[in-house]
C-alpha positions as CSV (number, residue, x, y, z in Angstrom):
1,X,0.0,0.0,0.0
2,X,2.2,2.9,-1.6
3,X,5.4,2.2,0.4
4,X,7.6,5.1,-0.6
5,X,4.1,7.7,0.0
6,X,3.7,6.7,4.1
7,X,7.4,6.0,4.1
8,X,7.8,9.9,3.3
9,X,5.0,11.0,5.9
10,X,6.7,9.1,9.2
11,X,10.1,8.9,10.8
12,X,12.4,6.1,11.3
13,X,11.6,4.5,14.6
14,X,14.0,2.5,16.5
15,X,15.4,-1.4,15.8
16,X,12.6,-3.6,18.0
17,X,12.4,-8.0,17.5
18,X,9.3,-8.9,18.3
19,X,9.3,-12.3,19.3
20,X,5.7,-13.6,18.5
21,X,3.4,-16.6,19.4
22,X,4.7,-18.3,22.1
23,X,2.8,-21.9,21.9
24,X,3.3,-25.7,21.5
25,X,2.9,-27.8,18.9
26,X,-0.8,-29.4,17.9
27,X,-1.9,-32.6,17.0
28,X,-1.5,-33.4,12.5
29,X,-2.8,-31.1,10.6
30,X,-3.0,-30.9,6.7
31,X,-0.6,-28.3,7.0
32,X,2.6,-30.2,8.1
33,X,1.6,-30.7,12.2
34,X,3.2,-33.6,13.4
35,X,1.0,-36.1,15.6
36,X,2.5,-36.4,19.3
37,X,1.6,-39.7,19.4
38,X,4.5,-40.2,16.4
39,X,7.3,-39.0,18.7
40,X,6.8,-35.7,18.8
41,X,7.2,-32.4,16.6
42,X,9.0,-32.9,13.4
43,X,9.8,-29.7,13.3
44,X,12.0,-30.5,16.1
45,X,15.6,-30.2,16.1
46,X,18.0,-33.2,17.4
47,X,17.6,-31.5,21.1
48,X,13.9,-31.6,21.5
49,X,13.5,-28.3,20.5
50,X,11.0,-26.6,18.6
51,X,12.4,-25.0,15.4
52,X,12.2,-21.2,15.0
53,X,11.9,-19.3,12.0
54,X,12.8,-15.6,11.5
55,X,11.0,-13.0,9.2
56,X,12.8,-9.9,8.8
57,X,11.0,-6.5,7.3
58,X,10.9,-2.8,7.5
59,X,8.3,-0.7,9.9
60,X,6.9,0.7,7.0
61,X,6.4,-2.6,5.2
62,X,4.8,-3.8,8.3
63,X,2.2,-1.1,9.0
64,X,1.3,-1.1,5.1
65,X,1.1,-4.7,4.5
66,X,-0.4,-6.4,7.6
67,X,-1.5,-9.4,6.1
68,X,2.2,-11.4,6.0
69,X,2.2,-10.8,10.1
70,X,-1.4,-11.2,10.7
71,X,-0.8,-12.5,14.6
72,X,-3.7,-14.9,14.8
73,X,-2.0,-16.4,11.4
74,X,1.0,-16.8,13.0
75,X,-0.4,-18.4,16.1
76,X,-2.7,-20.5,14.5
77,X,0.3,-21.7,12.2
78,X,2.7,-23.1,15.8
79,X,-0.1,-24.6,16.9
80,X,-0.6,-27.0,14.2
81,X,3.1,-27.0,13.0
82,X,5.1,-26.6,16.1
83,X,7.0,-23.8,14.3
84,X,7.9,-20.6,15.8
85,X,7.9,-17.3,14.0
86,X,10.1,-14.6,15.1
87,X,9.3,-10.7,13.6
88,X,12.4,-8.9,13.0
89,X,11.5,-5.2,12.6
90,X,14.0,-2.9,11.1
91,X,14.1,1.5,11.0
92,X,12.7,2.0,7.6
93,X,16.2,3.9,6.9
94,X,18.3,1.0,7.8
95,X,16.2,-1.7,6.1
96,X,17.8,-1.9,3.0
97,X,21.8,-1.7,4.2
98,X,20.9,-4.4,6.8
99,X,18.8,-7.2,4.5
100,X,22.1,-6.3,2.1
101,X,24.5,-7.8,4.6
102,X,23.6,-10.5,5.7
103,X,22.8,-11.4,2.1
104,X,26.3,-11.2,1.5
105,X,27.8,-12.8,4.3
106,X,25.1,-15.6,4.3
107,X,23.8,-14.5,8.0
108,X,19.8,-14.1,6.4
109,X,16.3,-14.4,8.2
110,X,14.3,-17.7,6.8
111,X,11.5,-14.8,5.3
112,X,12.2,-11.6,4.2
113,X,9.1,-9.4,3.5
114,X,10.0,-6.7,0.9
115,X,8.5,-4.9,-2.1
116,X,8.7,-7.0,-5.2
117,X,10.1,-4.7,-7.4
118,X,12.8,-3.1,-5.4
119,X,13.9,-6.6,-4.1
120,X,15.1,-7.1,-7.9
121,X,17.0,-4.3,-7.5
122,X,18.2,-3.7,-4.3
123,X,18.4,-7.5,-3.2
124,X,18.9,-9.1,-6.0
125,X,16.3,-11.5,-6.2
126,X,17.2,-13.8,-8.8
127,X,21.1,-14.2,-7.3
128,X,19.6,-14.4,-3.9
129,X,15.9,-16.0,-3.0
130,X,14.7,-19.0,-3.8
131,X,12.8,-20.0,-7.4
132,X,9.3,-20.5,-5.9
133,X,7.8,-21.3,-9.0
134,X,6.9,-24.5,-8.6
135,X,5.4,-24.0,-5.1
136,X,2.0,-25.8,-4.7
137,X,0.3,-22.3,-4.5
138,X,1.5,-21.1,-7.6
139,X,-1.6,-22.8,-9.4
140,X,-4.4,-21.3,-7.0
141,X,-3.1,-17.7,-7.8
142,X,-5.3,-15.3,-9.7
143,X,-2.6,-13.4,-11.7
144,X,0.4,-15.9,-11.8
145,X,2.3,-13.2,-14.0
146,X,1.8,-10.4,-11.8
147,X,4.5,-12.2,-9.5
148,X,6.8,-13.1,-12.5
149,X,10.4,-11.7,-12.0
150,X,12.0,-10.5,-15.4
151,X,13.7,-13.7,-15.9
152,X,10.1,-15.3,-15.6
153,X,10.4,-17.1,-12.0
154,X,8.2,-16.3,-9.0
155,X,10.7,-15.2,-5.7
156,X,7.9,-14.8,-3.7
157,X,4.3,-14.7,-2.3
158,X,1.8,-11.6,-1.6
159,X,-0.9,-12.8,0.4
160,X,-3.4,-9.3,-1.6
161,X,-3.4,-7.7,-4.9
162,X,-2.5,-4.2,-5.3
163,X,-5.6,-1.7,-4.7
164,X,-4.0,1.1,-4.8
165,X,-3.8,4.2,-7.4
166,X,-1.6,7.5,-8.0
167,X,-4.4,9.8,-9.7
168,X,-5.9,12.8,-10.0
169,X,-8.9,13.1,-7.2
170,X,-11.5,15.3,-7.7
171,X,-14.4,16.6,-6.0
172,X,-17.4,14.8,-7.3
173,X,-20.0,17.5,-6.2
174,X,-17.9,20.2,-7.7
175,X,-17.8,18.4,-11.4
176,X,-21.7,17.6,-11.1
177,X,-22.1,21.2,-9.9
178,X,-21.0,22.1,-13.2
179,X,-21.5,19.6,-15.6
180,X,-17.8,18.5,-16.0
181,X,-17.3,14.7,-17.4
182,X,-14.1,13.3,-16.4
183,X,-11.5,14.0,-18.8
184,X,-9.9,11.6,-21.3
185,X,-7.2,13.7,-22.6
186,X,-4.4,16.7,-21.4
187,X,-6.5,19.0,-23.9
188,X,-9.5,17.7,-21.8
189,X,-7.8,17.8,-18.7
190,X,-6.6,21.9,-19.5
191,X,-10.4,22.8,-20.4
192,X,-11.8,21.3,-17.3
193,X,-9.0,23.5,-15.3
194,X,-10.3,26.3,-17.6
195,X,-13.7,26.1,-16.4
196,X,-13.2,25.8,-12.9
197,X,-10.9,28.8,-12.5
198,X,-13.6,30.6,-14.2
199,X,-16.0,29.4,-11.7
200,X,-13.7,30.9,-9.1
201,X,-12.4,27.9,-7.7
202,X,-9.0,26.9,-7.5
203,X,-8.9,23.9,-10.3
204,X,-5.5,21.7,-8.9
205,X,-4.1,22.2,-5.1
206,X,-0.4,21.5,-5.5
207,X,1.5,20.9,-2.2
208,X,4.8,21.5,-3.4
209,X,6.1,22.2,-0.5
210,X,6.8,18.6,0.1
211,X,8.8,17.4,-2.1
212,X,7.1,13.7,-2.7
213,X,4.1,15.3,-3.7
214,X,4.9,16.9,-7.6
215,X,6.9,13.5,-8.4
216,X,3.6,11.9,-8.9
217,X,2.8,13.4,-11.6
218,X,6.0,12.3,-14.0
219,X,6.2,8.8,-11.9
220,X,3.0,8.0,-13.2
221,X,3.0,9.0,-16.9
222,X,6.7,8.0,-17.4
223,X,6.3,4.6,-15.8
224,X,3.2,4.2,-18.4
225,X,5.6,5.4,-21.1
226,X,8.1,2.4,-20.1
227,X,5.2,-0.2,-19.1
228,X,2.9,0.5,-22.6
229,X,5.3,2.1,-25.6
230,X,9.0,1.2,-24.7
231,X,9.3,-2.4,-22.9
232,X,12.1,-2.7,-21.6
233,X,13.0,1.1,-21.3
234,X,13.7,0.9,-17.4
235,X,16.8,-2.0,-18.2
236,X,18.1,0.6,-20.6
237,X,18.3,3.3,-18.1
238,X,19.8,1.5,-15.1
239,X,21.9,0.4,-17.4
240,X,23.3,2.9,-18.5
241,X,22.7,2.5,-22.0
242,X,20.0,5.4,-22.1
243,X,19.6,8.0,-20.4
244,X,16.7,10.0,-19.3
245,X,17.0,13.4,-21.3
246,X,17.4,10.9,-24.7
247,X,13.6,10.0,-23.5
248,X,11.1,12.9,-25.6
249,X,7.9,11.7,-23.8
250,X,9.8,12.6,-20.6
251,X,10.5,16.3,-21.3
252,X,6.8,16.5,-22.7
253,X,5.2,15.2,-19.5
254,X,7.2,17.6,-17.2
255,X,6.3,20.2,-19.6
256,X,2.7,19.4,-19.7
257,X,3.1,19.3,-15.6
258,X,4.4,22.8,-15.4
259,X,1.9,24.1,-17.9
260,X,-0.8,23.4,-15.1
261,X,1.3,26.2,-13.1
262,X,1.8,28.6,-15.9
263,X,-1.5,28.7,-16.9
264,X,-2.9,29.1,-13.6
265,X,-4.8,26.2,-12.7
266,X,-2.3,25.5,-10.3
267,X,-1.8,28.3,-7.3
268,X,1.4,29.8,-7.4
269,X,1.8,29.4,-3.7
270,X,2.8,25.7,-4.5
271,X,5.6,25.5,-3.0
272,X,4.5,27.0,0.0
273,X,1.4,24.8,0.4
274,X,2.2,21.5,1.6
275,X,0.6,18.2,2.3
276,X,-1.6,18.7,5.8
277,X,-3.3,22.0,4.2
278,X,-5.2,19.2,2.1
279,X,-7.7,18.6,4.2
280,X,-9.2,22.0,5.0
281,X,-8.8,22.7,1.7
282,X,-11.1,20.0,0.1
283,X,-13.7,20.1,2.9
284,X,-14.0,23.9,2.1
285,X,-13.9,23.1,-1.3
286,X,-10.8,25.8,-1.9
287,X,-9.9,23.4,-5.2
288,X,-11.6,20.4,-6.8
289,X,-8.8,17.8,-7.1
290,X,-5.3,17.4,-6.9
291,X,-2.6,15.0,-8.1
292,X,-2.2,12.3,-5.3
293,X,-3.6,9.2,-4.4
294,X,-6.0,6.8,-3.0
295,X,-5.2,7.1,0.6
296,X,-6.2,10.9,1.0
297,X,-10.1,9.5,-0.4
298,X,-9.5,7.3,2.6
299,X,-8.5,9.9,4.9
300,X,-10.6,12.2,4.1
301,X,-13.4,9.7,4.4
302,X,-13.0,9.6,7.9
303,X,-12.3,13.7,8.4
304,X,-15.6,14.7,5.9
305,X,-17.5,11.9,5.3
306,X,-20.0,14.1,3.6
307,X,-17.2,15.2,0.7
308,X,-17.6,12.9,-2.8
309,X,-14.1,12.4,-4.1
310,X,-13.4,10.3,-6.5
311,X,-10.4,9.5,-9.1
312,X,-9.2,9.6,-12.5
313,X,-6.0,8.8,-14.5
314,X,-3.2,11.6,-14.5
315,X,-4.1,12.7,-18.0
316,X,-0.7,13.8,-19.0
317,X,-1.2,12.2,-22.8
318,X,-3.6,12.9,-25.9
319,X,-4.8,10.2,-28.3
320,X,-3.8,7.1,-25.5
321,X,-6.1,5.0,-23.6
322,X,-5.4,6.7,-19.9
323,X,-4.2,3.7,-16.9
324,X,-4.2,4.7,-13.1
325,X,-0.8,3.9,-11.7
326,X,0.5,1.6,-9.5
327,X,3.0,1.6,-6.7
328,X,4.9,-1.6,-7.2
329,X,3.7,-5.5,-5.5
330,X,4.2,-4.9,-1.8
331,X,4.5,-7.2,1.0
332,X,6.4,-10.2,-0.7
333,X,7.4,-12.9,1.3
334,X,10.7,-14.2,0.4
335,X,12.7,-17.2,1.0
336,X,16.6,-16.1,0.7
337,X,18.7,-19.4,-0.7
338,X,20.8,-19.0,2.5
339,X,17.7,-19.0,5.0
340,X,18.8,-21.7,7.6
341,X,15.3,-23.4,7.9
342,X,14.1,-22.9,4.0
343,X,11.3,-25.9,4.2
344,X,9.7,-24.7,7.0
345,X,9.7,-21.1,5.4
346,X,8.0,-22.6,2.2
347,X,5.6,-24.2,4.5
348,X,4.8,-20.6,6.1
349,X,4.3,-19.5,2.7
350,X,2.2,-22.7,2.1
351,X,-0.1,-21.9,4.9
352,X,-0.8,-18.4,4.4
353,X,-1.8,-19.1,1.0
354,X,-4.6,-21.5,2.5
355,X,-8.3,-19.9,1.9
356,X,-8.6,-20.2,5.9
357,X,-5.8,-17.8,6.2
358,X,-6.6,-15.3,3.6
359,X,-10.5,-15.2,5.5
360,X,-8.7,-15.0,8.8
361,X,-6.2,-11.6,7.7
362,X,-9.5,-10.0,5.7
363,X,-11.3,-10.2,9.2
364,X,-8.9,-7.1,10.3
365,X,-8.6,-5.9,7.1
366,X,-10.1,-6.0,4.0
367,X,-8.0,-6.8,0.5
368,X,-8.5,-8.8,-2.7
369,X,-6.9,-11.9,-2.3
370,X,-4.1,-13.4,-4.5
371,X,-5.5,-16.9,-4.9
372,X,-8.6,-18.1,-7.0
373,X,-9.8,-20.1,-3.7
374,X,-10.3,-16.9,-1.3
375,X,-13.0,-15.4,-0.1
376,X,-14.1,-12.2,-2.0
377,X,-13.5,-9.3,0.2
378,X,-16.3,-6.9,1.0
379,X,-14.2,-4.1,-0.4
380,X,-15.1,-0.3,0.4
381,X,-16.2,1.9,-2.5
382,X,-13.0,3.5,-3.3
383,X,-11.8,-0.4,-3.8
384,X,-14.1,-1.6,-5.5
385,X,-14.1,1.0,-8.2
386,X,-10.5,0.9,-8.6
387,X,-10.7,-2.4,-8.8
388,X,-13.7,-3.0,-11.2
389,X,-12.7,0.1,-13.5
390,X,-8.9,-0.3,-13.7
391,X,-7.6,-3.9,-12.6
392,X,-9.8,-6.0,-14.3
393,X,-9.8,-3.9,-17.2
394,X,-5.8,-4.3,-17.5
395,X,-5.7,-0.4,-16.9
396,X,-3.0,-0.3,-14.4
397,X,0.2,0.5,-15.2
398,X,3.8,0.4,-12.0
399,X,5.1,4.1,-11.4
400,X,8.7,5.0,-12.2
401,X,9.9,4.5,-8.6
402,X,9.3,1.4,-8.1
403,X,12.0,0.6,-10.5
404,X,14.8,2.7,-9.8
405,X,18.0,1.4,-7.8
406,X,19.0,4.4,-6.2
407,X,17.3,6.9,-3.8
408,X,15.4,9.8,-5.8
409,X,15.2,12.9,-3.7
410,X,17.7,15.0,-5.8
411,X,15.3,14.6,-9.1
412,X,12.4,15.7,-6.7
413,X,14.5,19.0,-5.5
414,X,15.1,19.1,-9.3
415,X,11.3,19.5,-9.9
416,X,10.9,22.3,-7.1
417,X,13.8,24.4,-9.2
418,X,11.5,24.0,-12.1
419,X,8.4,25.1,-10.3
420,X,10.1,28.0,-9.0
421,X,11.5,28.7,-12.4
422,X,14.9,27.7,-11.8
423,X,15.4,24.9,-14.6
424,X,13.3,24.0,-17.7
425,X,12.3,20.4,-17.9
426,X,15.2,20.0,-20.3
427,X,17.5,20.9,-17.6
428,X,15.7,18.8,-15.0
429,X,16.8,15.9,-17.2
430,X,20.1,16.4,-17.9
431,X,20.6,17.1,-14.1
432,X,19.1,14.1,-12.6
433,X,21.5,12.2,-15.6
434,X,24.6,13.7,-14.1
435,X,23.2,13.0,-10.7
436,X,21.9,9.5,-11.3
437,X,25.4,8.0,-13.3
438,X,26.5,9.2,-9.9
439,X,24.9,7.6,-7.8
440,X,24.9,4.3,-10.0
441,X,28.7,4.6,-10.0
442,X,28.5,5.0,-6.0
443,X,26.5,1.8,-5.7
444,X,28.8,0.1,-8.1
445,X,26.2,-0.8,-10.4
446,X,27.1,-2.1,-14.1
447,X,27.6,0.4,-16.6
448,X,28.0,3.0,-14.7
């Protein structure tokens, strides 16, 4: 559930191990017990002793994807197979260095829960975890090729598919108000702005001031320009073979972007207005949308319930078929190829894969379930409409950061010089090149 968005909003927190689900061993069960009557566990080691599994993630990963630690889950799975889980929690900012090292030196958790995407890149999934493809629960899944690595192997399990969207929300009463249609196009998109700054309303709230809040914009429409027109563009770049000011579309989205600014539609106190001005602003209906995301809906759903937002794709194109984006697959439970107790990790995996287990998570929370065999969720509106208008349409499309291999914040102080009229989206380019080779070299990547 957008990772790097809540990751921005909260602070690193200190290293806890929670040591969860103390318990004994149950009688058989079809998920791997052993019967006492059989000698015992046989999950236990030559001592007597019951075996104990670690599974190592980030706070953020967590709090965003709760369904891999769901704690009656883990209880119910050492009472039937005498196997202990151990959480490891790591400070968001340390998460990646430390799952790094003890990759190399061979010191790794049994389970490591980590965004799909960025465990490619950052830990090296195909070097590093296990080829899961043949796993019992690869044939119950829904979307087996949603969980395909490049190379075409599965590294890993996420217990829910993605529900979430980068967008442009907009206040529904506002567009009924005036008989605005959702737009389809930029031209659209410009003549919508047009007639709600007539109107005397602000048309786009830009919180600038933050600097995750712009980068939605390009993250979206370039990772559609790499996903839909040019496969394959994202190995070029992180390559080093291409680089990101060689790419037309990209100068045309951030010039389409600052356009919105230019012309108006977008206050030029941007970059003074930041992120917790949203709410007041929307309830007093100050502006009718703004380029963000799912969870302020869900926010706001709580702080206004009588406001009607809704969503749209950022319409930074003409003459395309529009696509919501995506943050990357989160919450993937991996099994690294060094994991001391890699059988009873695939049977974890196994067992929260299980239709009782998927039921059991959803009771907390609600999500739509990887495998065929799940219960269907009872999904809230904003859910369901994402879900029936842009996933099951093939409308969705992974944003630009979930790709990258190195951290991103220069390119976003980049976009504040060109709000503030400091670069041209030429220049933004060519920066974040010079920046981004060095940053590659710095993390010794190849071709750099």
């Amino acid at each position: 559930m957008n990772g790097w968005k809540r990751a921005a909003r909260q602070t690193a927190i200190g290293l806890a191990t929670l040591a969860l689900l103390a318990g004994c061993a149950s009688n058989a069960s079809t998920n791997g017990g052993a019967n006492p009557a059989e000698g015992g566990s046989k999950n236990e080691g030559a001592q007597g002793e019951k075996v104990t599994i670690t599974m190592e993630a980030g706070q953020a990963m967590k709090e965003n994807y709760p369904y891999a630690f769901n704690q009656a889950n883990l209880d119910e799975f050492e009472k039937q197979t005498g196997i202990k889980v151990d959480v490891v929690i790591d400070p968001d900012n340390q998460v990646k260095n430390v799952l790094q090292t003890k990759l190399t030196t061979g010191e790794t958790p049994d389970l490591i829960v980590y965004n799909k995407v960025s465990a490619e890149n950052e830990l090296n999934s195909s070097q590093n975890m296990l080829d899961l493809s043949n796993e019992p629960w690869v044939d119950r899944l829904s979307n087996p090729d949603m969980l395909k690595a490049p190379d075409g192997k599965i590294y890993g399990f996420v217990m829910q598919s993605p529900l979430d969207a980068l967008a442009v929300v907009y206040n529904k009463a506002i567009f009924r108000e005036m008989g605005l249609s959702v737009p389809k196009s930029y031209d659209e998109f410009l003549a919508v702005c047009d007639a709600i700054k007539k109107a005397g309303i602000t048309p786009i709230f830009g919180p600038f001031k933050d600097q995750w809040t712009f980068q939605i914009w390009p993250s979206g429409a370039f990772g559609y320009v790499a996903e839909v027109e040019k496969p394959g563009l994202w190995d070029q770049i992180n390559s080093g073979k291409l680089k990101f000011a060689d790419v037309p579309e990209f100068e045309d989205i951030l010039s389409k972007g600052l356009q919105l600014i230019e012309k108006g539609y977008i206050p030029k106190s941007a970059l003074s207005d930041d992120y917790n001005m949203a709410p007041d602003v929307f309830s007093k209906k100050k502006a009718a949308m703004m380029i963000m995301g799912d969870w302020f809906i869900t926010d706001m759903a709580t702080k206004d319930p009588s406001l009607e937002l809704g969503l749209f794709p950022i319409p930074a194109f003409n003459g395309k078929e529009l696509m919501i984006s995506q943050s990357q697959i989160g919450g993937m439970v991996h099994i690294p190829k060094n994991a001391k107790h890699p059988e009873e990790a695939k049977k974890f995996i196994d067992f929260i894969s299980q239709k009782e287990q998927m039921d059991r998570a959803q009771a907390e929370q609600p999500f739509m379930p990887s495998v065929k065999d799940a219960s269907e969720p009872k999904l809230t509106p904003l859910q369901q409409e994402i879900y029936d208008t842009y996933i099951k349409t093939n409308k969705a499309t992974v944003e630009m950061n979930a790709f990258m291999k190195v951290d991103l914040t220069e390119l976003w102080k980049y976009y504040q010089d060109m709000i503030a009229g400091g670069k041209t989206p030429k220049e933004v380019l060519q920066a974040w090149d010079q920046k981004f080779a060095e940053l590659m070299r710095a993390a010794k990547q190849p071709g750099f």
